[in-house]
Every structure is written in C-alpha cells, then in structure tokens.
N, C-alpha and C positions, 0 to 999 in steps of 0.2 A: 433401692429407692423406687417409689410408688408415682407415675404419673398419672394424675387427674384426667379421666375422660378415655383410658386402655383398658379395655376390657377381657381382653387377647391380644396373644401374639399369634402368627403365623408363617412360620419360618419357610419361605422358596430358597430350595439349598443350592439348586441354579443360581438363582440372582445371586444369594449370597457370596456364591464365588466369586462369581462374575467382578460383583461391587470389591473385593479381596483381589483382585488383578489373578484368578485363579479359574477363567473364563474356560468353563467345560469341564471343571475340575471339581465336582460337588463332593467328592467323596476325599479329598487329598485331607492329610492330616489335619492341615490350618483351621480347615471350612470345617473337619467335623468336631474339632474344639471348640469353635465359636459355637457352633450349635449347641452344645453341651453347657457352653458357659452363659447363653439364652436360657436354656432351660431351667439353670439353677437361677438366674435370676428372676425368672418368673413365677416360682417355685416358692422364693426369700419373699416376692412380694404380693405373693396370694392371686397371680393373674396366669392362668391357663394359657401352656403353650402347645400348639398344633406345628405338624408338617405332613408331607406326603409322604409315603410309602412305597415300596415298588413292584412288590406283592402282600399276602397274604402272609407271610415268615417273617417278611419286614416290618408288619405292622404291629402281630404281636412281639416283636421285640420291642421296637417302638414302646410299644407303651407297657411292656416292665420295664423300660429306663424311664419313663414316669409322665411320657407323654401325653396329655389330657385327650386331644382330640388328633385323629390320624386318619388322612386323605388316602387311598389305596389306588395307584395308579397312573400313567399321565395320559390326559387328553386325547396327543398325538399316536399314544401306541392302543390305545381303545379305537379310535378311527382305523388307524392301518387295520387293526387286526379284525376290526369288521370288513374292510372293505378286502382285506385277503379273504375271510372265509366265501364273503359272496362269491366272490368271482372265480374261485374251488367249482362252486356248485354251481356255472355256467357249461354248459354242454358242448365240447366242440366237437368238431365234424371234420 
C-alpha cells in the first residue's frame, strides 16, 4: 500500500528497537525482520528505502540486499574518533 506524500523511508534501527521494547538491541532478530519486512514494502510500493550503516562492508551489503540509499557511520563514533586522534597528537611532557 502506497501513501500519498512518502517519498522515502529511512529506517533508525536504534529507534526501531527501541519503539519494539528491544531498547539497545538493533541487531536482535525481531528489529532486523522488521527491517527487512520495511524494505520489501518499500520495494512492492515503488518508495526507496535508506538506513545507516556501520562501516564500509556494511554498506555494500546493505545495498546487495537492495537498499536504495545507505548512511555510513554514526555521528557520536566520527566525533569521538576525532577527538581521539587529536588529542594522540598532543605533546606531553
């Protein structure tokens, strides 16, 4: 079924859980059947579905299982992992 005015989906497998009482649990079996069962419904109804990714290996699987559009990465682990490397290249004495 087609709703008027969805152009995309964009699947947070966080939240998903989370909303599934499966809070922290992105990857448990349930969350990643819904995902799957997203997909093919977006699929049946001609609307591109996206989610993140969590490297580079994930992404191209990701999209052989037929993912439209795929986000690489999160936010919080690009901040940390900048703010590790600076602070690597701080001099101490």
């Amino acid at each position: 079924m087609r709703v008027q005015g969805i152009d995309a989906v964009f699947i947070g497998a966080n939240d998903l859980s989370a909303s599934m009482g499966l809070l922290g649990e992105p990857t448990h079996p349930r969350v990643l059947n819904a995902i799957q069962d997203i997909l093919k419904a977006g699929k049946k109804a001609g609307v591109p579905v996206g989610l993140v990714a969590s490297d580079a290996d994930d992404a191209n699987e990701k999209i052989r299982e037929g993912f439209q559009f795929v986000g690489i990465g999160l936010d919080v682990v690009f901040l940390s992992t900048s703010c590790r490397n600076l602070c690597q290249k701080i001099v101490k004495e």
